[in-house]
N, C-alpha and C positions, 0 to 999 in steps of 0.2 A: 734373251727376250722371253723367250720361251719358259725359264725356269721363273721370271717376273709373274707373268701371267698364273703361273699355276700357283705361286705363292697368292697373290691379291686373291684369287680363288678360290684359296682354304683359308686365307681375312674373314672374307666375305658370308662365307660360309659358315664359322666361329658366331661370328658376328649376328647373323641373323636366327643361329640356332642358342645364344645368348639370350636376344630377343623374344624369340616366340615362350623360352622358359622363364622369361619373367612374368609371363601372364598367368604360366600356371599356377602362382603361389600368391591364390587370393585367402585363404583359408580364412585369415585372421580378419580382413574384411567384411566376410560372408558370416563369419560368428558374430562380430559386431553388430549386423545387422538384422541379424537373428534375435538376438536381446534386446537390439533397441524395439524391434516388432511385438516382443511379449510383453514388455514393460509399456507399451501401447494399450495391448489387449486387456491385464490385468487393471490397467487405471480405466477403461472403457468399462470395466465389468464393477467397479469399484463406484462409479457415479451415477452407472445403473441401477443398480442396488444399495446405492448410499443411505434409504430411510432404511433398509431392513437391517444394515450391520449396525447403521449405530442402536437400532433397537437391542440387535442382540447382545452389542458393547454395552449399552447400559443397561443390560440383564445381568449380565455376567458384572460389572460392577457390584449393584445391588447385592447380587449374590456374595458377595464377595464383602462389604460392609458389613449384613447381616452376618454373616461367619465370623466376621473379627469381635462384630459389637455384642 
């Protein structure tokens, strides 16, 4: 009985120290969601400033005709 016990034990033991090392391996989670955050930020900063790029975009156009033409 005694050697039951100490086995379920070191089970148990396995078992929940399997468990708590599954939580440490968010990494790839927390990078996802890293990226999904920037790709946020940059479309936020994009609609903010949406009259000024496309000015700039159709400067650089312009510029860019008159050089060919």
């Amino acid at each position: 009985m005694r050697n039951f016990l100490t086995v379920t034990k070191m089970r148990m033991s396995l078992a929940m120290r399997n468990f708590v090392d599954s939580f440490k391996e968010e990494r790839g989670d927390t990078n996802f969601v890293a990226i999904i955050v920037i790709i946020v930020i940059i479309m936020a900063i994009a609609v903010i400033f949406q009259d000024k790029l496309t000015e700039a975009v159709n400067r650089v156009f312009d510029n860019l005709m008159n050089f060919i033409g």
